[in-house]
N, C-alpha and C positions, 0 to 999 in steps of 0.2 A: 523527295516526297515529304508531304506535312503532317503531320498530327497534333491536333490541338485537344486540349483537356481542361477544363473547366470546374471549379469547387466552390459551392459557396463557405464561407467557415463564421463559427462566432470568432467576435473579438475587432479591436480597431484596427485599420491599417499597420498603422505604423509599429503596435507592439505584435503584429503578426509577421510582417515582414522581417521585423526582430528576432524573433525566434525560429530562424532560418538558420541553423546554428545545427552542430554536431549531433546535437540528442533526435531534432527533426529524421539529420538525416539516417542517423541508425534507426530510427525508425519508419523508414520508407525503404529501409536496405533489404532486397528481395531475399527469400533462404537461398540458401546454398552461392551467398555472397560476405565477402569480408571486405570491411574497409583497411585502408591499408594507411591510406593521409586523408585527412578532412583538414585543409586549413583555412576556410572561413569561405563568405561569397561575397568579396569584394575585389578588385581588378584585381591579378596578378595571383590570388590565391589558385589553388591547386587541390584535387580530388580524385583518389587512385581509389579502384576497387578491383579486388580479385575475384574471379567467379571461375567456381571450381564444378558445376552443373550448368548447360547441359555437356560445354566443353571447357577445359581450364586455360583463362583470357584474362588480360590484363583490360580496363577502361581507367583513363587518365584523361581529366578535363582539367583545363585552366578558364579560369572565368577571366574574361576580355575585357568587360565591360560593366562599370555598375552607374545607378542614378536614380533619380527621382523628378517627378513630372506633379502637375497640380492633382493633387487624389491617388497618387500612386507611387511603388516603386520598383526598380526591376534590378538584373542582373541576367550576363548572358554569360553562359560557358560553353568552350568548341571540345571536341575530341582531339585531342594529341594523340594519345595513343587508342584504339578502338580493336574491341572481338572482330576475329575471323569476318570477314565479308563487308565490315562497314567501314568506308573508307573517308567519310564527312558526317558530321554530328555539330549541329546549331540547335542549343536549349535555351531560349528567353523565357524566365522566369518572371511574372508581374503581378503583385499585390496590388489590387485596386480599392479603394472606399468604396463602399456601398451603401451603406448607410454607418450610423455611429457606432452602433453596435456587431457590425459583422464586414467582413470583407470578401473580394470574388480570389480565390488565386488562379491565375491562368498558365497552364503547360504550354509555351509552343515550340515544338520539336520539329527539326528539318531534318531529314538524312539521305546518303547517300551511300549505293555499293559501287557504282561506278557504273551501271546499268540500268535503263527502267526498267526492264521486266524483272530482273532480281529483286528492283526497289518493290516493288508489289508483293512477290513472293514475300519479302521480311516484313512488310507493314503490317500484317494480320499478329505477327509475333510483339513483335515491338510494342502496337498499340496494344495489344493484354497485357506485356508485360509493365507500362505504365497507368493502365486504367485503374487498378485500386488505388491507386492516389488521390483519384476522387473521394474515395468515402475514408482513404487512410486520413488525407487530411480534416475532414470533419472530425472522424473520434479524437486525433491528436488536438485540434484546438479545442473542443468542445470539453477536452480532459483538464486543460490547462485553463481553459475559463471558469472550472468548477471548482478550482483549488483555491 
């Protein structure tokens, strides 16, 4: 199943994609979650989070895959290790230009429990639990463009 999420943010491409970096991600890190490894998003790096609510799960991603395209750039990370129930997790991450001053970033998240009607059951969860990254990431750029 798909979910896509969509943000406009201030700031250019390419120093936006830049700061795709640790501090981003503690700060998109949901509560009653800890990072455990952040080690960057480019191929072969690695990202383990422990979540101790609503059940206590390990999520360990490796990112596969990075690059850049004319106006843009991305990275894709799979699930290795994934909470109770999800058995496949494909996140391509894409900084697009928009114009000079601001960029689009786009979520597209694939997943799998190994079932469609399960799939359906978790997508109502999953998409809340990544929809404030729409507005998280506007105040985080908006924060770092005012500095």
């Amino acid at each position: 199943m798909k979910i896509k999420l969509t943000s406009k943010v201030r700031g250019g491409y390419t120093k936006v994609f830049e700061a795709f970096d640790k501090n981003l991600f503690l700060y998109l890190l949901p509560a009653g979650a800890k990072l455990i490894q952040f080690g960057g998003s480019k191929k072969g790096d690695r990202v383990e989070i422990l979540f101790v609510f609503p059940l206590k799960s390990t999520w360990l991603s490796e990112i596969v895959e990075d690059g850049k395209g004319q106006d843009y750039f991305y990275f894709i990370d799979i699930g290795k290790k994934l909470p109770f129930g999800l058995k496949s997790w494909h996140h391509r991450h894409v900084v697009r230009k928009e114009d000079e001053d601001h960029s689009i970033i786009e979520d597209h998240m694939e997943f799998s429990t190994g079932n469609a009607l399960i799939d359906i059951v978790f997508y109502p969860g999953l998409y809340l639990a990544f929809l404030p990254r729409v507005w998280q990431y506007k105040r985080y750029f908006n924060k770092i463009k005012s500095k």
